[in-house]
PADREN-665059 format. One line per field, with one value per atom (N, C-alpha, C): atom name; residue in one letter; residue number from 1; x, y, z. Coordinates in steps of 0.2 Angstrom, whole numbers. Atoms other than C-alpha are relative to their C-alpha. Layout:
N
atomo	CA|...
residuo	A|...
num	NUM|...
xx	X|...
yy	Y|...
zz	Z|...
END
This chain:
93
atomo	N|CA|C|N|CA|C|N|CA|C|N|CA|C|N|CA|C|N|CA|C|N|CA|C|N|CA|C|N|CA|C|N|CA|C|N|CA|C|N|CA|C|N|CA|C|N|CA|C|N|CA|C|N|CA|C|N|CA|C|N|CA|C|N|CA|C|N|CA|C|N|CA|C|N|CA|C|N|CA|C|N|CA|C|N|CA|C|N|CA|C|N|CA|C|N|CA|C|N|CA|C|N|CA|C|N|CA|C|N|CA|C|N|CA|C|N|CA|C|N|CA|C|N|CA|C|N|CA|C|N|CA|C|N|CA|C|N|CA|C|N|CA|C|N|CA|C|N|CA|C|N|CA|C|N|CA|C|N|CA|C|N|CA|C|N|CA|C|N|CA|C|N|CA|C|N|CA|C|N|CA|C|N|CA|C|N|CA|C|N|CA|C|N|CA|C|N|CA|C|N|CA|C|N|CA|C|N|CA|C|N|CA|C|N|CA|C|N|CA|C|N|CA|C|N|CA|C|N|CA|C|N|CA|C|N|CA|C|N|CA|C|N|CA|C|N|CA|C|N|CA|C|N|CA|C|N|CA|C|N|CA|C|N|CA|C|N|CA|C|N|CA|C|N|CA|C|N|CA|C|N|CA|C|N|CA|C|N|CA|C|N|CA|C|N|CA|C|N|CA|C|N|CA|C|N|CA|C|N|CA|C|N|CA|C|N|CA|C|N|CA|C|N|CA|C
residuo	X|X|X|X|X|X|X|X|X|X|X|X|X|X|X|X|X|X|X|X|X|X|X|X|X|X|X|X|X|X|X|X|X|X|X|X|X|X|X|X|X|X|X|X|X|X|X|X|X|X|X|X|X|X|X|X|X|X|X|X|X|X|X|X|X|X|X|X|X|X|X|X|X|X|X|X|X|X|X|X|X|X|X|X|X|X|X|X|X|X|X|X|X|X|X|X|X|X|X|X|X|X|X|X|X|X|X|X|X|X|X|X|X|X|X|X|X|X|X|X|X|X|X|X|X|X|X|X|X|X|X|X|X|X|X|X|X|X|X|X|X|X|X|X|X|X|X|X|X|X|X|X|X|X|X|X|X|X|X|X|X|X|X|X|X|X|X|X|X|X|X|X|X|X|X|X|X|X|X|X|X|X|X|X|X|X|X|X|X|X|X|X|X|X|X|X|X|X|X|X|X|X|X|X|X|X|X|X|X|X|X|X|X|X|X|X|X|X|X|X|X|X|X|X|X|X|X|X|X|X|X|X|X|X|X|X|X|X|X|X|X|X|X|X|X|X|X|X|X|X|X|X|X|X|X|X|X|X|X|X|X|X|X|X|X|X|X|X|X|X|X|X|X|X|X|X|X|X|X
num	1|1|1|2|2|2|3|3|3|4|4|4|5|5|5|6|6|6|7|7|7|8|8|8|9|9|9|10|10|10|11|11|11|12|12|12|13|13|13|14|14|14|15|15|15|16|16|16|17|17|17|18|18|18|19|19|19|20|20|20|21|21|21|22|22|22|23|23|23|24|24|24|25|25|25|26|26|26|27|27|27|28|28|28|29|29|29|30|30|30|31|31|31|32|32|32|33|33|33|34|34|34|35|35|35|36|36|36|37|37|37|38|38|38|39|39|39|40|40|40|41|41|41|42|42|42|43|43|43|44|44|44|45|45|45|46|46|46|47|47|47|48|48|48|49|49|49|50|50|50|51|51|51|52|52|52|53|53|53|54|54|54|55|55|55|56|56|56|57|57|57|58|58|58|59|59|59|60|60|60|61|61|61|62|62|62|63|63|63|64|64|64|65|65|65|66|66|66|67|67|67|68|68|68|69|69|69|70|70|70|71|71|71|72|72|72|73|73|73|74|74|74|75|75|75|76|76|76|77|77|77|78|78|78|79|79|79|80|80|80|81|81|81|82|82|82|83|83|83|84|84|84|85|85|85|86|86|86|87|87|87|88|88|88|89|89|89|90|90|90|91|91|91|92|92|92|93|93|93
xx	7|76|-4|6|68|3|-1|79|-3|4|71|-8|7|56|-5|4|48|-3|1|51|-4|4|43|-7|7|29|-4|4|26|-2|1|26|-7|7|14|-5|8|1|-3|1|3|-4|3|0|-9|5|-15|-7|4|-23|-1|4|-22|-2|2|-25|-12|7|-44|-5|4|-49|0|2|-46|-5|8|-56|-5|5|-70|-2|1|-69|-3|3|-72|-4|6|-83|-7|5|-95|-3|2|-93|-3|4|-98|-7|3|-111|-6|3|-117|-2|1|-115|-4|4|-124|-8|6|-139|-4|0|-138|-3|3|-140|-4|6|-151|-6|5|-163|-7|3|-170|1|2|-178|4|-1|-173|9|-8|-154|2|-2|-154|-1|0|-162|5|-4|-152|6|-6|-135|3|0|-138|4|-1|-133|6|-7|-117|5|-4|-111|1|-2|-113|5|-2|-106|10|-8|-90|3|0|-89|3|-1|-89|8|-8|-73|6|-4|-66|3|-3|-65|2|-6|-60|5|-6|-45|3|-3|-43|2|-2|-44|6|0|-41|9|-8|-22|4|-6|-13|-1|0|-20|4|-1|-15|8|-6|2|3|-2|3|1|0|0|6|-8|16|5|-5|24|4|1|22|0|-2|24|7|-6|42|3|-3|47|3|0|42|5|-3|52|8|-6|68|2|-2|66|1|-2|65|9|-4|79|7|-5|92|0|-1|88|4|-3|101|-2|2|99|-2|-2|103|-9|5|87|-7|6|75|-3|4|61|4|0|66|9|-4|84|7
yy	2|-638|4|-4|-623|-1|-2|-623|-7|4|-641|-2|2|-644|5|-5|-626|0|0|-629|-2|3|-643|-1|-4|-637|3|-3|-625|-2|5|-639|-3|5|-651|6|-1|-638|5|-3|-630|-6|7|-646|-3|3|-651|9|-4|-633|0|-2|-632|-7|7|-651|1|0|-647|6|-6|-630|-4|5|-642|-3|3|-653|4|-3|-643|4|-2|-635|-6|6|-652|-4|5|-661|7|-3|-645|3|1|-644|-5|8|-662|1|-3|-656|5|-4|-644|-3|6|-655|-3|6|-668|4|-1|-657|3|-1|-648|-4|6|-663|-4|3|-672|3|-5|-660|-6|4|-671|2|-3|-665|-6|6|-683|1|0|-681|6|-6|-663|-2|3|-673|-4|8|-688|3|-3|-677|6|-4|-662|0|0|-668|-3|3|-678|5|-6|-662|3|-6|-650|-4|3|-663|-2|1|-665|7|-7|-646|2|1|-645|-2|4|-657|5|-4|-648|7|-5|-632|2|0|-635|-1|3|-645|7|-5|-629|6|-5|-617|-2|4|-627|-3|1|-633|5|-7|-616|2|-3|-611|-8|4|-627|2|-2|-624|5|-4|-608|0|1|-612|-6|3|-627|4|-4|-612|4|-2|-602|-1|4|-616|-3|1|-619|4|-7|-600|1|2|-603|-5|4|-617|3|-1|-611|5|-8|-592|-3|3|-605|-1|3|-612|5|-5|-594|1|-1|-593|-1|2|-594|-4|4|-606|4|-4|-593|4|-5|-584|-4|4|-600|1|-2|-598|-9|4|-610|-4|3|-612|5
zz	1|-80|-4|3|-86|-7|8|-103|-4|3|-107|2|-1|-99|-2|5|-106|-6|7|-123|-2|2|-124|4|-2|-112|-6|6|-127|-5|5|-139|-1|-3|-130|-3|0|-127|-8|6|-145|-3|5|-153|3|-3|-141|-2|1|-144|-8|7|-161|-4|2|-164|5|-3|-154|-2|5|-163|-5|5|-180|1|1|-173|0|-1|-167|-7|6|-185|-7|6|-194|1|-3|-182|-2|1|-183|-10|5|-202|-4|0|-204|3|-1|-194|-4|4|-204|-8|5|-220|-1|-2|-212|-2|0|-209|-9|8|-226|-7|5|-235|1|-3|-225|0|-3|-221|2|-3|-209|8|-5|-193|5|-6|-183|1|0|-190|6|-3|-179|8|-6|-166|5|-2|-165|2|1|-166|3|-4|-156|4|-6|-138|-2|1|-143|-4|3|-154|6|-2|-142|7|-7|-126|-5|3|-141|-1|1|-143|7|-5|-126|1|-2|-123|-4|3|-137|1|-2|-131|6|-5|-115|1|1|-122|-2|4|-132|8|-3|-118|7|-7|-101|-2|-2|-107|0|-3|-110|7|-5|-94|6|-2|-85|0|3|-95|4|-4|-86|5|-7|-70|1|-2|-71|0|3|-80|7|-4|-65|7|-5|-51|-2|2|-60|0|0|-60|10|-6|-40|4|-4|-35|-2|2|-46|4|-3|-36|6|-7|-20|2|-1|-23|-1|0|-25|7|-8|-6|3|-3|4|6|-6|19|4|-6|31|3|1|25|-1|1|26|7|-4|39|5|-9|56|-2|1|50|5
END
């Protein structure tokens, strides 16, 4: 289990983290664009709350999967260590 399902553990959350820093880098540079060129008080208005609630999702994506990651990483370390136990040495056996 551990030799395929890790790998691509680290694949998945590679792809997912570095796929949501990009975004987070191009939705806030359009962003920035936007106001730049606009230089419109209503555009900063209009734009604010939806940037910051997409900024938001994105950096959870960014942080919240490695650590997710870990924690399967770490309940898969758990169950493999379970499983080296001899029966003899299992509690009510």
């Amino acid at each position: 289990m551990e030799a395929t399902t890790l790998p691509w553990l680290n694949a998945v959350v590679g792809t997912i983290a570095s796929t949501a820093v990009g975004l987070l880098i191009v939705v806030n540079g359009l962003f920035a664009i936007g106001v730049v060129v606009g230089r419109d008080r209503s555009f900063v208005n209009r734009w604010t709350k939806p940037l910051v609630v997409t900024d938001a999702a994105l950096v959870l994506a960014a942080v919240g999967t490695p650590v997710v990651a870990i924690a399967i990483k770490l309940g898969a370390k758990g169950v493999m260590f379970l499983a080296t136990i001899p029966p003899k040495l299992m509690p009510g056996k």
